[in-house]
C-alpha positions as CSV (number, residue, x, y, z in Angstrom):
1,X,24.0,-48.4,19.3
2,X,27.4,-48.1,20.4
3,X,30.2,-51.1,20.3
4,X,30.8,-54.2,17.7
5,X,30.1,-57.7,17.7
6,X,33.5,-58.7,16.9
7,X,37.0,-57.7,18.6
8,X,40.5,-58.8,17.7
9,X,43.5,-58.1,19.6
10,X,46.1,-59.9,17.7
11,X,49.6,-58.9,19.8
12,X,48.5,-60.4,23.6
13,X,51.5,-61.2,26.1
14,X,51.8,-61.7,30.1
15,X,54.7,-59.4,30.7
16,X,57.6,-61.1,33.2
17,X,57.9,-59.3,36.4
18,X,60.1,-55.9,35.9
19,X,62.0,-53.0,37.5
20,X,61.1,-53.6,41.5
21,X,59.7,-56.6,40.9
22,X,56.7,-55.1,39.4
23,X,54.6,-57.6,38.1
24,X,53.3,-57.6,34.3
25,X,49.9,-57.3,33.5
26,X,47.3,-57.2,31.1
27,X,44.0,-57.2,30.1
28,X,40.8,-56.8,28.2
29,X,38.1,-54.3,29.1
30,X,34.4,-55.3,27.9
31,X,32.0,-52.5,27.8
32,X,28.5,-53.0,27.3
33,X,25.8,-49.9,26.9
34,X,22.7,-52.1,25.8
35,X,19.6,-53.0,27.4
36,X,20.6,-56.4,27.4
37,X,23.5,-59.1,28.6
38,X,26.5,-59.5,26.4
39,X,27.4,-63.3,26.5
40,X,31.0,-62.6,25.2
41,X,32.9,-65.9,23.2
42,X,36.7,-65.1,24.2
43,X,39.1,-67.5,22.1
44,X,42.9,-67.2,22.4
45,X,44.9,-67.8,19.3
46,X,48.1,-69.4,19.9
47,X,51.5,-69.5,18.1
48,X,51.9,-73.2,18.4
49,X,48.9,-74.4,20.4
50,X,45.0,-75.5,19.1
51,X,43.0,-72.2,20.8
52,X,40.9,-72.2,23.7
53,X,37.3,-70.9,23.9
54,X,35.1,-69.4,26.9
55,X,32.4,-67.5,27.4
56,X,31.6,-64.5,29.6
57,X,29.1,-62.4,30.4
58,X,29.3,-58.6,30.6
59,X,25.6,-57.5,32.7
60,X,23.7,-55.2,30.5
61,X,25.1,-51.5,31.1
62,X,28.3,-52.5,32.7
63,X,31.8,-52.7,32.4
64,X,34.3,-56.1,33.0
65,X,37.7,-56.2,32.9
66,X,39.2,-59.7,32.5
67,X,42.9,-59.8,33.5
68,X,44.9,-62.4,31.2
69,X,46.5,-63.8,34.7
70,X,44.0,-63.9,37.0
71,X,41.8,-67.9,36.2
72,X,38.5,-66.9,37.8
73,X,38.2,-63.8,35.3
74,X,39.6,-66.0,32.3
75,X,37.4,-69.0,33.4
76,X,40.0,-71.3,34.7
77,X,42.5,-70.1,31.6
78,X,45.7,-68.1,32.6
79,X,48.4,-66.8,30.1
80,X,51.6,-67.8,30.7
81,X,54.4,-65.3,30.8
82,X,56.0,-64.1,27.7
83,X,53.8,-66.0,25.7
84,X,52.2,-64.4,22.3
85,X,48.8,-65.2,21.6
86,X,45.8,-63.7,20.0
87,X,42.3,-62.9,21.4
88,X,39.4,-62.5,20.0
89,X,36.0,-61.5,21.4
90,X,33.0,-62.4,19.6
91,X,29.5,-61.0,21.2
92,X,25.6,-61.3,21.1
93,X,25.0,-57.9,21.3
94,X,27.2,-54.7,20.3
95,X,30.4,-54.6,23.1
96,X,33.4,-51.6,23.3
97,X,36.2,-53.8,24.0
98,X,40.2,-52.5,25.2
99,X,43.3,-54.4,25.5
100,X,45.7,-53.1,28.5
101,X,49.4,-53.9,29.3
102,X,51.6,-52.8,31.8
103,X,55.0,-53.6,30.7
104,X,57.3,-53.3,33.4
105,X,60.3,-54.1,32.2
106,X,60.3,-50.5,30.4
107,X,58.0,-49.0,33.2
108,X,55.4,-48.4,31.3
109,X,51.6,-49.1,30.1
110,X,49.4,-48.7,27.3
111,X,45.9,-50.0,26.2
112,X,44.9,-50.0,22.3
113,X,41.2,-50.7,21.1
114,X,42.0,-53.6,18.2
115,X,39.7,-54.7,15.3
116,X,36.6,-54.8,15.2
117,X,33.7,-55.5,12.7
């Protein structure tokens, strides 16, 4: 089976808006190929806060992207701008997981697959 259990994606920031008022964003991509549900444990890390914990669910065979900035996708939790946090993904069943940013104040964006065990 494709995919881990575990996903870390230690450098997470909200970019500021950018060049034309092009607003930051980012992202994590959940992919799951199994037969089953993925119930997905998302905690952010912070640098100075206690983290936060939710839990998604990623239908078998499907794909969910949860943007950082958007509450109903980060179930009620947004990032705030310019903030550095962690996140980690921790799954039921074997997941493919992504981190996205566009980073507009260099007009540019670019995803990387982080840790996984």
């Amino acid at each position: 089976m494709y995919g881990k259990k575990v996903w870390i994606f230690p450098d997470a920031e909200l970019p500021p808006e950018g060049v034309n008022s092009i607003p930051g964003h980012e992202s994590v991509i959940i992919t799951n190929v199994c037969d089953r549900d993925a119930e997905v444990t998302v905690t952010l890390i912070y640098t100075d806060k206690e983290p936060e914990c939710f839990t998604v669910t990623v239908s078998a065979k499907r794909v969910r992207c949860l943007r950082s900035n958007n509450a109903q996708d980060f179930c009620g939790h947004t990032a705030v701008e310019g903030e550095q946090y962690a996140i980690m993904l921790e799954s039921n069943v074997p997941v493919v997981a992504q981190y996205g940013r566009a980073e507009p104040r260099a007009v540019a964006f670019y995803t990387t697959p982080g840790y996984c065990e």
